[in-house]
Jmol script that loads the backbone (N, CA, C; Angstrom):
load data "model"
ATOM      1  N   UNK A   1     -88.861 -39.214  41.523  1.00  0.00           N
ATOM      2  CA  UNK A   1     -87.801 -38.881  42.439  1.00  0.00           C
ATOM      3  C   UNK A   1     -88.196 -39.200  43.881  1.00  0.00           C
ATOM      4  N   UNK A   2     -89.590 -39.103  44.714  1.00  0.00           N
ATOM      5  CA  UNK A   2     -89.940 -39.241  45.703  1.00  0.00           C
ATOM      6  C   UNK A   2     -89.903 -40.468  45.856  1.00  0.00           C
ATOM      7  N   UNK A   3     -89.994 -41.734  44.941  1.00  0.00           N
ATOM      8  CA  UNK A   3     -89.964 -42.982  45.073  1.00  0.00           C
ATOM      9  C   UNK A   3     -88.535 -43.266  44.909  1.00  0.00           C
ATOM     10  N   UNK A   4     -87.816 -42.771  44.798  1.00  0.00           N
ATOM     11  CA  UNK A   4     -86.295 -43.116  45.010  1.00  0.00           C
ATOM     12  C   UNK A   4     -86.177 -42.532  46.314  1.00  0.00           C
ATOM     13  N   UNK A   5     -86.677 -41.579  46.796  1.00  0.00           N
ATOM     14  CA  UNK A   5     -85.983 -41.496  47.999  1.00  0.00           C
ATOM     15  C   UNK A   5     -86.848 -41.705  49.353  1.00  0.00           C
ATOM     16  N   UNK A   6     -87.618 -42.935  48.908  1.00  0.00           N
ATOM     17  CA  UNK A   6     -88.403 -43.980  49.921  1.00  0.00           C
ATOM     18  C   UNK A   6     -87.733 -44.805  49.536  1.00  0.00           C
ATOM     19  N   UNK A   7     -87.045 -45.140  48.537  1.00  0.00           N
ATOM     20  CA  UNK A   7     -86.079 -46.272  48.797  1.00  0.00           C
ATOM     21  C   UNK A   7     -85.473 -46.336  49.102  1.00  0.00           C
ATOM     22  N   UNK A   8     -84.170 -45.424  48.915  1.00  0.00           N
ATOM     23  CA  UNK A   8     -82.984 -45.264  49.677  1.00  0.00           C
ATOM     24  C   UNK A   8     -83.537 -44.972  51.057  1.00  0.00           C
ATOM     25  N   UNK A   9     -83.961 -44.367  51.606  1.00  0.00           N
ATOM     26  CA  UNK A   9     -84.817 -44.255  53.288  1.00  0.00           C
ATOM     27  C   UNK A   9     -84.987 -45.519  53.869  1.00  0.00           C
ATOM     28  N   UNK A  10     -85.949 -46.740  53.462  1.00  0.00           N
ATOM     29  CA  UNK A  10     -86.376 -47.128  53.700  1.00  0.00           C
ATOM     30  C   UNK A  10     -84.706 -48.397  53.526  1.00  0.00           C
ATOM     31  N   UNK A  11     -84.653 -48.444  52.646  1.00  0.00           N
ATOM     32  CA  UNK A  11     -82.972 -49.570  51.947  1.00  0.00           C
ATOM     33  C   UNK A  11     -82.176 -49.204  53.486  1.00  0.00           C
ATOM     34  N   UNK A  12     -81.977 -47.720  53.579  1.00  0.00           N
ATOM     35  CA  UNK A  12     -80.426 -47.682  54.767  1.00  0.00           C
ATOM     36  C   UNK A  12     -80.794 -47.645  56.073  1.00  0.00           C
ATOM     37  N   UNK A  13     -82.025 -47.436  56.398  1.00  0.00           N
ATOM     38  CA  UNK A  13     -82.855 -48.148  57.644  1.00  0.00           C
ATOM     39  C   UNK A  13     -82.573 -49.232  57.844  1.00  0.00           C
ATOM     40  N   UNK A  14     -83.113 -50.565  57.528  1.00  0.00           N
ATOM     41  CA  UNK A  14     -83.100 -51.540  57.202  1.00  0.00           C
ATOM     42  C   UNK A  14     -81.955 -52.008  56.988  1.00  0.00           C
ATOM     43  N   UNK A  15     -81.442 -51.668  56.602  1.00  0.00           N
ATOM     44  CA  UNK A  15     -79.519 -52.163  56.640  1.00  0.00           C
ATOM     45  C   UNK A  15     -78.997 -52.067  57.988  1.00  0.00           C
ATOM     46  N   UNK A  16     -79.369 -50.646  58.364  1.00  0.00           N
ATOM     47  CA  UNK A  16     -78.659 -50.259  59.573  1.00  0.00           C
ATOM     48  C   UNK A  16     -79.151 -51.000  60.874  1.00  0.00           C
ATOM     49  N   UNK A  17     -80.262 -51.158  60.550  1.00  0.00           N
ATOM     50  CA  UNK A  17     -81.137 -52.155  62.175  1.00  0.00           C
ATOM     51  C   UNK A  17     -80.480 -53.953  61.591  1.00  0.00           C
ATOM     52  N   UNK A  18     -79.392 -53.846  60.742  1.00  0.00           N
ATOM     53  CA  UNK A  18     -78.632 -55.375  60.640  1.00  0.00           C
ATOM     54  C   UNK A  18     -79.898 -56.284  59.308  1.00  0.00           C
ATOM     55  N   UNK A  19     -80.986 -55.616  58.911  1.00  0.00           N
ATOM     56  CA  UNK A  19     -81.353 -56.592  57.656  1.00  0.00           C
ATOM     57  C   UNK A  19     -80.238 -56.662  56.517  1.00  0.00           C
ATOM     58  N   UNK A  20     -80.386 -57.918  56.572  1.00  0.00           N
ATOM     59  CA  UNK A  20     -79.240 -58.161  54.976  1.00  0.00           C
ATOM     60  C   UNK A  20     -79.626 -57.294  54.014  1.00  0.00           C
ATOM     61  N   UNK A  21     -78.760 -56.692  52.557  1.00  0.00           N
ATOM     62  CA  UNK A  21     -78.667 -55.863  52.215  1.00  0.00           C
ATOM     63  C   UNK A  21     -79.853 -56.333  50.372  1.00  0.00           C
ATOM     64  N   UNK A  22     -80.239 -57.349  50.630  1.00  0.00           N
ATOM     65  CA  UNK A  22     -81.189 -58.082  49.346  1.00  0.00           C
ATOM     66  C   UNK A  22     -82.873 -57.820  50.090  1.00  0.00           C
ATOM     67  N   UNK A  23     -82.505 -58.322  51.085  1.00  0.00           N
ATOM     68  CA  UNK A  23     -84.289 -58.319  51.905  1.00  0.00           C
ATOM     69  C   UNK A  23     -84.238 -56.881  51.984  1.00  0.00           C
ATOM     70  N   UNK A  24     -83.299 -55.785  52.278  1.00  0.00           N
ATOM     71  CA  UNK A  24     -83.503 -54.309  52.460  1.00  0.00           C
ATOM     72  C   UNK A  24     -84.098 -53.879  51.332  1.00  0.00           C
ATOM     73  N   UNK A  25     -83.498 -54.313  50.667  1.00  0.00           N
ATOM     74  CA  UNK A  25     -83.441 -54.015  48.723  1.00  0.00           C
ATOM     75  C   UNK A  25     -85.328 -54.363  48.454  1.00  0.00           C
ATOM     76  N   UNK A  26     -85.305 -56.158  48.627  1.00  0.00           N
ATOM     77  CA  UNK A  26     -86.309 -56.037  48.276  1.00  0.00           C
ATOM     78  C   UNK A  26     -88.088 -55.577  49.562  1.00  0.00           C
ATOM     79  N   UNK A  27     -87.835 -55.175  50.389  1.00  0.00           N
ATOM     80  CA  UNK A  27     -88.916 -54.754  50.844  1.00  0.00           C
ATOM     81  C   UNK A  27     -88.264 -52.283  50.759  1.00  0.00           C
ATOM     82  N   UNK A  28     -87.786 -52.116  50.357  1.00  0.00           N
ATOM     83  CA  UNK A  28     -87.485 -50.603  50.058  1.00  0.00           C
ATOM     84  C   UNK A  28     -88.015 -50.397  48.860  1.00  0.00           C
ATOM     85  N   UNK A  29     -87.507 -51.099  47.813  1.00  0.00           N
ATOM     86  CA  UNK A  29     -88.209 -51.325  46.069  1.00  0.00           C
ATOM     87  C   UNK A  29     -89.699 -51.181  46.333  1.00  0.00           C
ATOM     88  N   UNK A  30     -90.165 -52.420  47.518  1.00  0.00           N
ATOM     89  CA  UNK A  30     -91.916 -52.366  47.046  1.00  0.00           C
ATOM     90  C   UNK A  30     -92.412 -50.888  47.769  1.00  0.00           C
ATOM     91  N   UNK A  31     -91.489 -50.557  48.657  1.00  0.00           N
ATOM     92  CA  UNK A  31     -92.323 -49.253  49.434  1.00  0.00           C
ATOM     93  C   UNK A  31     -92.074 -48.518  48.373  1.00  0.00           C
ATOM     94  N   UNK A  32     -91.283 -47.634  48.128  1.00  0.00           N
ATOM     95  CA  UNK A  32     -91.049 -46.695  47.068  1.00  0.00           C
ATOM     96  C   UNK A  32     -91.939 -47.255  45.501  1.00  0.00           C
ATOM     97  N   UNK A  33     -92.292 -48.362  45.222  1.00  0.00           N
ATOM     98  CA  UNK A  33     -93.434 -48.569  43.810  1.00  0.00           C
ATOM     99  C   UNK A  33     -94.682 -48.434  44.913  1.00  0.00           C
ATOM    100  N   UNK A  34     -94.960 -48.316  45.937  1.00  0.00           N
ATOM    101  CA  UNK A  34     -96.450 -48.446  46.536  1.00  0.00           C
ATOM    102  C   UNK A  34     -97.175 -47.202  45.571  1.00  0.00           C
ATOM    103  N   UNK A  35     -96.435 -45.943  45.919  1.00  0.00           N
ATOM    104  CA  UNK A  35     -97.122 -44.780  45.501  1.00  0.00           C
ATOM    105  C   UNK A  35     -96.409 -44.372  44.005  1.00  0.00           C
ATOM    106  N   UNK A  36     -95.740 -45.279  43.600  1.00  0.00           N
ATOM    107  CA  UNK A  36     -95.224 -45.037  41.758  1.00  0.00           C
ATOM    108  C   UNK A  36     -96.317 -45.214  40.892  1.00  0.00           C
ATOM    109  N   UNK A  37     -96.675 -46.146  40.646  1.00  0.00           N
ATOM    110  CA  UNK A  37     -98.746 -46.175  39.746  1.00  0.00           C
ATOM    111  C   UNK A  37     -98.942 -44.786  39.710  1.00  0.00           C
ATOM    112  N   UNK A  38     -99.580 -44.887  40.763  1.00  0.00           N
ATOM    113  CA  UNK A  38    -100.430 -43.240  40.399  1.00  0.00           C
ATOM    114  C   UNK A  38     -99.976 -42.257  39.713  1.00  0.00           C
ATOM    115  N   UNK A  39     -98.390 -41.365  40.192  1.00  0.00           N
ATOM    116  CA  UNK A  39     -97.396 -40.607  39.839  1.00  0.00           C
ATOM    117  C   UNK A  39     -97.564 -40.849  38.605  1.00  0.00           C
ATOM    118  N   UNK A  40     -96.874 -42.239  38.148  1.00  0.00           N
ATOM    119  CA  UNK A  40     -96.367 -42.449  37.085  1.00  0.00           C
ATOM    120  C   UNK A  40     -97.449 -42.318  35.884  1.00  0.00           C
ATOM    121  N   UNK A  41     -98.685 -42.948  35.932  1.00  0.00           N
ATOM    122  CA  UNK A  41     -99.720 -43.121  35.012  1.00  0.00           C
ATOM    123  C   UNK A  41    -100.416 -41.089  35.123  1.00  0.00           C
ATOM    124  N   UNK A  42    -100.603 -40.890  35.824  1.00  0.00           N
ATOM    125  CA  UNK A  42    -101.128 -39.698  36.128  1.00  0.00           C
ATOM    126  C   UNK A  42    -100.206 -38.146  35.632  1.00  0.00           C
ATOM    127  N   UNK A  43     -98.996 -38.673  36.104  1.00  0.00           N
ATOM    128  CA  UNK A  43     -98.373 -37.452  35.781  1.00  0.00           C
ATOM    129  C   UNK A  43     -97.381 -37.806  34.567  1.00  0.00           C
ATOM    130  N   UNK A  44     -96.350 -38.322  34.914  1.00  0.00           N
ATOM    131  CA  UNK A  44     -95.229 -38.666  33.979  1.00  0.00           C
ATOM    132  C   UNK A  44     -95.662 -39.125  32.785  1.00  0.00           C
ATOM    133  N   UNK A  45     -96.710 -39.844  32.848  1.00  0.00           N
ATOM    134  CA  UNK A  45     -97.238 -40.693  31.292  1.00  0.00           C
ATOM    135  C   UNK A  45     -97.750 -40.422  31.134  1.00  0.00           C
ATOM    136  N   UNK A  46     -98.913 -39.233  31.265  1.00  0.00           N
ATOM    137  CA  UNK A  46    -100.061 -38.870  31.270  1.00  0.00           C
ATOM    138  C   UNK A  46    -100.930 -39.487  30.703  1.00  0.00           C
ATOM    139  N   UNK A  47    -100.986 -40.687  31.428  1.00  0.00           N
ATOM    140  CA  UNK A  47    -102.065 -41.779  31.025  1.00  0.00           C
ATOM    141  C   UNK A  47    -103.902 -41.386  30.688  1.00  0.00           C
ATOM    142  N   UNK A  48    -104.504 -42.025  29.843  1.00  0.00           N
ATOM    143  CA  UNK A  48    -105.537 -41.302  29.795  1.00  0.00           C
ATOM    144  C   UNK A  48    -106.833 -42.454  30.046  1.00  0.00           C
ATOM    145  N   UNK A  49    -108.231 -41.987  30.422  1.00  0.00           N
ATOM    146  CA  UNK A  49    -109.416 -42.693  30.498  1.00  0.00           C
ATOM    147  C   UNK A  49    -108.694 -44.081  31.700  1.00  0.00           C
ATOM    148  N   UNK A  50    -109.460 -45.443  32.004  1.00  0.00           N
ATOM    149  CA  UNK A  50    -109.688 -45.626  33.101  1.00  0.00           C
ATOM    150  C   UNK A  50    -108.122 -46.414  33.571  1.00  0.00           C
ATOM    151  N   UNK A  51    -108.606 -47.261  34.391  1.00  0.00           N
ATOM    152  CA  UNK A  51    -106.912 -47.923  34.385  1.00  0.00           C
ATOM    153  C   UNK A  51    -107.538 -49.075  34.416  1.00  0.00           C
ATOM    154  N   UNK A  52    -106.836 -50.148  33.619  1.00  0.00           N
ATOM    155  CA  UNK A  52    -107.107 -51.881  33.097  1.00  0.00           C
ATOM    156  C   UNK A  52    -106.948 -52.651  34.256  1.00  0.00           C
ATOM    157  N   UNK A  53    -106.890 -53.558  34.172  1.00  0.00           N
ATOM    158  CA  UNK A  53    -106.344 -54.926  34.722  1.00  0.00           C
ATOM    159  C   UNK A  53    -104.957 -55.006  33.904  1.00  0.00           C
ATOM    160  N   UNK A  54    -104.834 -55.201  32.538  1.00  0.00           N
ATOM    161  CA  UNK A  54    -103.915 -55.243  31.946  1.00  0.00           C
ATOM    162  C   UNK A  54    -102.825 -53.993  32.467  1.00  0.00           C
ATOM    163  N   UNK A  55    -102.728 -53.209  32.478  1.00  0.00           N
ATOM    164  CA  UNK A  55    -102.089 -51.992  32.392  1.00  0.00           C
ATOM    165  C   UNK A  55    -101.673 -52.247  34.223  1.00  0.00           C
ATOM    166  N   UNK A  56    -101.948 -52.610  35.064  1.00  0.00           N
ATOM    167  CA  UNK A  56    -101.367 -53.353  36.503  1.00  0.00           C
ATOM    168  C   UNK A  56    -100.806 -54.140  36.909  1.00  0.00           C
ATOM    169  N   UNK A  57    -101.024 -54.968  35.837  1.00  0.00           N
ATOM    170  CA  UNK A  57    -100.255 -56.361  35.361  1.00  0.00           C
ATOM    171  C   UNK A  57     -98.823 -56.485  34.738  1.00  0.00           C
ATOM    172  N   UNK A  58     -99.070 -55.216  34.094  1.00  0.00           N
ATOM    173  CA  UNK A  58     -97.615 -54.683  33.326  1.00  0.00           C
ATOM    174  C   UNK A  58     -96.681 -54.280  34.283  1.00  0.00           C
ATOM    175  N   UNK A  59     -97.872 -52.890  34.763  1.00  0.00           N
ATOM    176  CA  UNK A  59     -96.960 -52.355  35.893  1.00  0.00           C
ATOM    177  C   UNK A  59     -96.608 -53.276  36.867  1.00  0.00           C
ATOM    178  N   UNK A  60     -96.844 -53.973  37.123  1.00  0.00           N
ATOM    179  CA  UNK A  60     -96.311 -55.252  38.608  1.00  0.00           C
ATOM    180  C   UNK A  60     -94.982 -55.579  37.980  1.00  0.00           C
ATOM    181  N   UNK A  61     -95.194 -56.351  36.981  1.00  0.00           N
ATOM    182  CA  UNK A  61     -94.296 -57.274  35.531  1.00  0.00           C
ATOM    183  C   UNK A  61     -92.943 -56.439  35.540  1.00  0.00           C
ATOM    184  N   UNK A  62     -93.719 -55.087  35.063  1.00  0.00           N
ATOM    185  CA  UNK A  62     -91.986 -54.335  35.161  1.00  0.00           C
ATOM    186  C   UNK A  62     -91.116 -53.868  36.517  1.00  0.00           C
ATOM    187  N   UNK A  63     -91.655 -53.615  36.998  1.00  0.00           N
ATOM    188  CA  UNK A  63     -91.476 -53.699  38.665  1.00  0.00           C
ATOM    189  C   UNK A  63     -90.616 -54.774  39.268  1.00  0.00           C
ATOM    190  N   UNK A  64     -91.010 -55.668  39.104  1.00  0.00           N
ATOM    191  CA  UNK A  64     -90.977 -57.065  39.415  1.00  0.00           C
ATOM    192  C   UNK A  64     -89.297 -57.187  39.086  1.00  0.00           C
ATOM    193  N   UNK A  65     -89.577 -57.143  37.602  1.00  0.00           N
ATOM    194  CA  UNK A  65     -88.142 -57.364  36.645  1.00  0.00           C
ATOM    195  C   UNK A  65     -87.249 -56.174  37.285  1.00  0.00           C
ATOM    196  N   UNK A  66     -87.931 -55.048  38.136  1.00  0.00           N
ATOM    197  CA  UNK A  66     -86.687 -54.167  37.758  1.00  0.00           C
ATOM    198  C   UNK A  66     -86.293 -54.214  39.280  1.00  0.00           C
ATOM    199  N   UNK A  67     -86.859 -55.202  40.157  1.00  0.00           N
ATOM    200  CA  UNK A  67     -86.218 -55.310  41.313  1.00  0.00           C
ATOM    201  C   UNK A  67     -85.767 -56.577  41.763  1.00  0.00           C
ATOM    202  N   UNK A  68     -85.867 -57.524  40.312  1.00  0.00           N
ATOM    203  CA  UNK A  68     -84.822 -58.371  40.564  1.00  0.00           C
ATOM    204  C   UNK A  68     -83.278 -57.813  39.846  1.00  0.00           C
ATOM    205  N   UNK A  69     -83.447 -57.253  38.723  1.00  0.00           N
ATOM    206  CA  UNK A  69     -82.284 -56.295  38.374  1.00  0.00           C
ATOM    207  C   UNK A  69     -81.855 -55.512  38.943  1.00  0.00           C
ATOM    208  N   UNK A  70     -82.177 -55.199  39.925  1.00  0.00           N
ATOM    209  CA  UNK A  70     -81.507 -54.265  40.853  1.00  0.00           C
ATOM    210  C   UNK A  70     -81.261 -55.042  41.984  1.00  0.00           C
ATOM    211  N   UNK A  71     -81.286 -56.134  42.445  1.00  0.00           N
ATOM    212  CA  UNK A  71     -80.930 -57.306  43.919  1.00  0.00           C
ATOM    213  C   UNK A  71     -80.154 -57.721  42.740  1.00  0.00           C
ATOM    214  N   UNK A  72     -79.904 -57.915  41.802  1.00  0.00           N
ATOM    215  CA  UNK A  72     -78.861 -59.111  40.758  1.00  0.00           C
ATOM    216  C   UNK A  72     -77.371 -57.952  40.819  1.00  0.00           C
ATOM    217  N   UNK A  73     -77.579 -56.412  40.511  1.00  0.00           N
ATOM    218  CA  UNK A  73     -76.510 -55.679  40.774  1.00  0.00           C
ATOM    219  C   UNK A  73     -76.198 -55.275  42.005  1.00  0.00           C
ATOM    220  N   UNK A  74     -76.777 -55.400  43.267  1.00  0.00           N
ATOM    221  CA  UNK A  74     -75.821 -55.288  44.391  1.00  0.00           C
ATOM    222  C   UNK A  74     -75.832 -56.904  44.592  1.00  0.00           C
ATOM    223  N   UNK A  75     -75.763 -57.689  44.050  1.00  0.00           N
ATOM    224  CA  UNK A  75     -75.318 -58.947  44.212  1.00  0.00           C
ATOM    225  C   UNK A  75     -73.754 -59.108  43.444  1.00  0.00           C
ATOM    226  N   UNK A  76     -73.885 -58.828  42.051  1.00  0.00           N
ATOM    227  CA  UNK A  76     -72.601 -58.758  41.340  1.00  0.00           C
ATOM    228  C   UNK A  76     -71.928 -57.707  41.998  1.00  0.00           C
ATOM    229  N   UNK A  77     -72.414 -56.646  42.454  1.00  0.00           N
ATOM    230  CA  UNK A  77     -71.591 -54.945  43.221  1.00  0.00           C
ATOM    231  C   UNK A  77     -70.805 -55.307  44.780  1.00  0.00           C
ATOM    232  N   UNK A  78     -71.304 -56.708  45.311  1.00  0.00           N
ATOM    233  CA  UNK A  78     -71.260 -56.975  46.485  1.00  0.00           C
ATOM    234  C   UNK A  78     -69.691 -56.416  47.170  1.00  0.00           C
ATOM    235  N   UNK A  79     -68.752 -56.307  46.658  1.00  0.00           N
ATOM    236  CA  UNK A  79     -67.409 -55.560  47.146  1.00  0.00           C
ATOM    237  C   UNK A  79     -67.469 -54.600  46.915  1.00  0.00           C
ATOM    238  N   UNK A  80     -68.113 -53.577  46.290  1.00  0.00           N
ATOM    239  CA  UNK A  80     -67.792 -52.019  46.097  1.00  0.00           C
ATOM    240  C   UNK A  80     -68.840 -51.615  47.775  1.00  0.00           C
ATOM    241  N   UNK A  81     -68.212 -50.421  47.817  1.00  0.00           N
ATOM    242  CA  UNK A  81     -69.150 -49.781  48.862  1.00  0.00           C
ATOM    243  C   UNK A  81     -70.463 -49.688  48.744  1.00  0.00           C
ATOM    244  N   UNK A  82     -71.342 -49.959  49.759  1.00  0.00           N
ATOM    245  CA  UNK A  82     -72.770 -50.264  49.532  1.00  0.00           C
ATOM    246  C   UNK A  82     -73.306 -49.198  49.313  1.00  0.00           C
ATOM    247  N   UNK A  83     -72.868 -47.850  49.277  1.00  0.00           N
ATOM    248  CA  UNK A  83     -73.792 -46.416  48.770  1.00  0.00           C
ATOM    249  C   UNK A  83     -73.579 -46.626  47.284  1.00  0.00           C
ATOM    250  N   UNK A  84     -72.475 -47.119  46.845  1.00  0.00           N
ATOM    251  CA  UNK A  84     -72.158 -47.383  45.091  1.00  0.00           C
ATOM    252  C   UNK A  84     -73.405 -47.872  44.662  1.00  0.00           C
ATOM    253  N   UNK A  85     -73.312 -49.392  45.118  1.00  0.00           N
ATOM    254  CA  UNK A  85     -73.699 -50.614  44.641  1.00  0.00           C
ATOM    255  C   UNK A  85     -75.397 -50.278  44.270  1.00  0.00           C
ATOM    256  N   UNK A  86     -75.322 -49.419  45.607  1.00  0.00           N
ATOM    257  CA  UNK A  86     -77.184 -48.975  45.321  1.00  0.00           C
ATOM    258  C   UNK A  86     -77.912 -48.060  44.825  1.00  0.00           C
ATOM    259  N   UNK A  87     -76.438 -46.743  44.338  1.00  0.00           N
ATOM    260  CA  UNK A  87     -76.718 -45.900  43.410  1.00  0.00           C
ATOM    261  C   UNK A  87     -76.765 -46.707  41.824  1.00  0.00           C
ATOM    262  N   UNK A  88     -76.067 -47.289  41.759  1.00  0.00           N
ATOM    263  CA  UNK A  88     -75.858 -48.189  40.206  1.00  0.00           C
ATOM    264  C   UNK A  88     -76.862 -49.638  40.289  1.00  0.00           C
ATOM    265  N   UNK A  89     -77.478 -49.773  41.439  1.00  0.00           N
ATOM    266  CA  UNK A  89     -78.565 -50.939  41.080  1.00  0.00           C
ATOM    267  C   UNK A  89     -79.746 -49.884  41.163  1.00  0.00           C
ATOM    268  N   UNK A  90     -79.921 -49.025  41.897  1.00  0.00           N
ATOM    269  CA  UNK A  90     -81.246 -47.457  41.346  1.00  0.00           C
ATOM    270  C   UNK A  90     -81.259 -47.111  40.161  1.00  0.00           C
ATOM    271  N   UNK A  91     -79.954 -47.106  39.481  1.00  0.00           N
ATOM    272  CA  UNK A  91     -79.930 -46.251  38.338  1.00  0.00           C
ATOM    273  C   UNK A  91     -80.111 -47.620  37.226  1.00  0.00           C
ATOM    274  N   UNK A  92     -79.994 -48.484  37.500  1.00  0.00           N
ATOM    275  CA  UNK A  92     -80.667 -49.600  36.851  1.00  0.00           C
ATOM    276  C   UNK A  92     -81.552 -50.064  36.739  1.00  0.00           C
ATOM    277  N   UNK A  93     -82.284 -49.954  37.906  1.00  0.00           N
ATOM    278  CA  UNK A  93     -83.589 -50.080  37.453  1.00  0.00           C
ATOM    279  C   UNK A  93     -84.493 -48.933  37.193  1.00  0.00           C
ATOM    280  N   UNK A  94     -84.005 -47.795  37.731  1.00  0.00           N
ATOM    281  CA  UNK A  94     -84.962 -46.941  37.109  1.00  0.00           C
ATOM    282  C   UNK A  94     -84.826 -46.785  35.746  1.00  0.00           C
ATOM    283  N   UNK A  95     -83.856 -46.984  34.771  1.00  0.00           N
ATOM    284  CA  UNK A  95     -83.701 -46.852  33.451  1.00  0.00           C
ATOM    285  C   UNK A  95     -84.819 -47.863  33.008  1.00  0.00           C
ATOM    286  N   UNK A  96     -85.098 -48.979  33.453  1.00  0.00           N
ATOM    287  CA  UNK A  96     -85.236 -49.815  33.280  1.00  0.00           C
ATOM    288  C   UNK A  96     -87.061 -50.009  33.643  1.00  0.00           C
ATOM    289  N   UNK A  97     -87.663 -49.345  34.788  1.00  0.00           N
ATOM    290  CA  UNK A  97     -88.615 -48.995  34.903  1.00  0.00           C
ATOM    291  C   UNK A  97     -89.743 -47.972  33.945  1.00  0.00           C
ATOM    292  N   UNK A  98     -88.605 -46.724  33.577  1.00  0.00           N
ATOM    293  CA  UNK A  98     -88.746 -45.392  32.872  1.00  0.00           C
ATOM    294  C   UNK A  98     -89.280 -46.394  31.615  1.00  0.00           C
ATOM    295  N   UNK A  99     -88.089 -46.591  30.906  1.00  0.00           N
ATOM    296  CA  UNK A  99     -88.022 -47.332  29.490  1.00  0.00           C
ATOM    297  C   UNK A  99     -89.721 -48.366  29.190  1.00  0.00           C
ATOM    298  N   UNK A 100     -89.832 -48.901  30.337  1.00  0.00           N
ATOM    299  CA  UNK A 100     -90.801 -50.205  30.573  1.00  0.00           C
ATOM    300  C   UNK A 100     -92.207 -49.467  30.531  1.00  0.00           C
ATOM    301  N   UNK A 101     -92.256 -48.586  31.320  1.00  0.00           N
ATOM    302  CA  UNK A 101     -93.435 -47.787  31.762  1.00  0.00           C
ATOM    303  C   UNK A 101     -93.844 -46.991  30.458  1.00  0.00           C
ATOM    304  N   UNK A 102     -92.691 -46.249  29.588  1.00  0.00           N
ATOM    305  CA  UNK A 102     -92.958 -45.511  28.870  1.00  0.00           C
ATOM    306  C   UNK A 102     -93.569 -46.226  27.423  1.00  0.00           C
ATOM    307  N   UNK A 103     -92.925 -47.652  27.245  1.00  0.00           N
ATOM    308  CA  UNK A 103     -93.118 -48.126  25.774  1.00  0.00           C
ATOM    309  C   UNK A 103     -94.007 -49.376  25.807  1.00  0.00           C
ATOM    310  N   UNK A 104     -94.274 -49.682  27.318  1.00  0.00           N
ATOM    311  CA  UNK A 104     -95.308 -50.766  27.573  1.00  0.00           C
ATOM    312  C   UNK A 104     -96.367 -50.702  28.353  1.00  0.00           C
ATOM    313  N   UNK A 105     -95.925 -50.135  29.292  1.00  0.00           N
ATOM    314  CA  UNK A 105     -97.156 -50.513  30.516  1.00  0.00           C
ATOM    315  C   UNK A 105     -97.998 -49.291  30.254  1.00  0.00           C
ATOM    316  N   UNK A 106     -97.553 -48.193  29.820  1.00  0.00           N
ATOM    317  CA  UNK A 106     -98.834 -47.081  29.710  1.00  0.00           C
ATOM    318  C   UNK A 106     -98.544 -46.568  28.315  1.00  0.00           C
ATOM    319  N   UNK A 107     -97.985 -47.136  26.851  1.00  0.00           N
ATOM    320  CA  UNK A 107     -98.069 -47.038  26.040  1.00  0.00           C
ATOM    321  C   UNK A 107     -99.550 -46.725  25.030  1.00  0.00           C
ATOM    322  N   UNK A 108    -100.279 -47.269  25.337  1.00  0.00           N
ATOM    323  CA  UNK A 108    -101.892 -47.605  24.443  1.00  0.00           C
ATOM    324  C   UNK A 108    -102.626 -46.480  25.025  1.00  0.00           C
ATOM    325  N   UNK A 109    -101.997 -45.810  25.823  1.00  0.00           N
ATOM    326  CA  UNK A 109    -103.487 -44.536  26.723  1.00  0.00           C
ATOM    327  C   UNK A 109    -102.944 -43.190  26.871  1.00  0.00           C
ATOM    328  N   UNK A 110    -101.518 -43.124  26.365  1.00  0.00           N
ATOM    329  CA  UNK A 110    -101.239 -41.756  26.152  1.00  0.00           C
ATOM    330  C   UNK A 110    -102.069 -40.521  26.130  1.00  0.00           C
ATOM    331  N   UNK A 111    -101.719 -39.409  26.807  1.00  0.00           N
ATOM    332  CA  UNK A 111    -102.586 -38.198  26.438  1.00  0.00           C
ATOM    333  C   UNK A 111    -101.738 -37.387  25.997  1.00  0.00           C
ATOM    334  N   UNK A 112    -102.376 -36.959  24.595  1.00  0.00           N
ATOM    335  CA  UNK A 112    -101.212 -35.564  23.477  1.00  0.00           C
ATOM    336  C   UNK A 112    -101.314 -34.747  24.485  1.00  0.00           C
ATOM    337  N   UNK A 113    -100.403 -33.926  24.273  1.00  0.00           N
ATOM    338  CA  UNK A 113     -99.903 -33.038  24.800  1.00  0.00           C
ATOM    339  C   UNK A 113    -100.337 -31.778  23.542  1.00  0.00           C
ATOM    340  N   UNK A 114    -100.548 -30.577  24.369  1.00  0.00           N
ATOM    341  CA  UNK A 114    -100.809 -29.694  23.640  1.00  0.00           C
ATOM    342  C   UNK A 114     -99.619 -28.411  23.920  1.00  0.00           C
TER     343      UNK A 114
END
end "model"
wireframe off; spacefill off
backbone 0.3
color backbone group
């Protein structure tokens, strides 16, 4: 949740000082994933033992994908109001991040839960 709302922060800044609404997109996405890794592997996935090369690689990979999927829907969203366009390109890629993170990128290091 804190990385969504370094994006949106960082997205309507950046809009508002006149950056186009794709370059907002894509430099808000990388601020808000700066501090997602950690969160995500640490808490949410409760990733276990060290962290790979592989397992950064993923995480970039899905990242990557989920912030061109999210610049591809306020691209197709481009006439709806821009608070829409960027709630429904967020909620796209975070599905899309969640899903990625959970069944790939920190899949193999799980910690049971007791």
């Amino acid at each position: 949740m804190a990385n969504t709302a370094v994006d949106f922060i960082v997205f309507f800044t950046l809009w508002s000082w006149g950056v186009p609404y794709l370059a907002a997109q894509a430099v808000s996405y990388s601020a808000g994933t700066a501090n997602s890794f950690f969160w995500n592997r640490s808490w949410t996935f409760k990733a276990a033992g060290q962290t790979g090369a592989g397992e950064v690689i993923r995480f970039i990979a899905i990242n990557l994908a989920a912030l061109g999927f999210s610049a591809l829907l306020l691209s197709v969203l481009s006439g709806q109001p821009l608070l829409i366009s960027k709630l429904i390109a967020t909620l796209g890629a975070m599905a899309l991040t969640f899903f990625g993170s959970r069944f790939w990128v920190f899949k193999q290091q799980r910690r049971r839960s007791i």
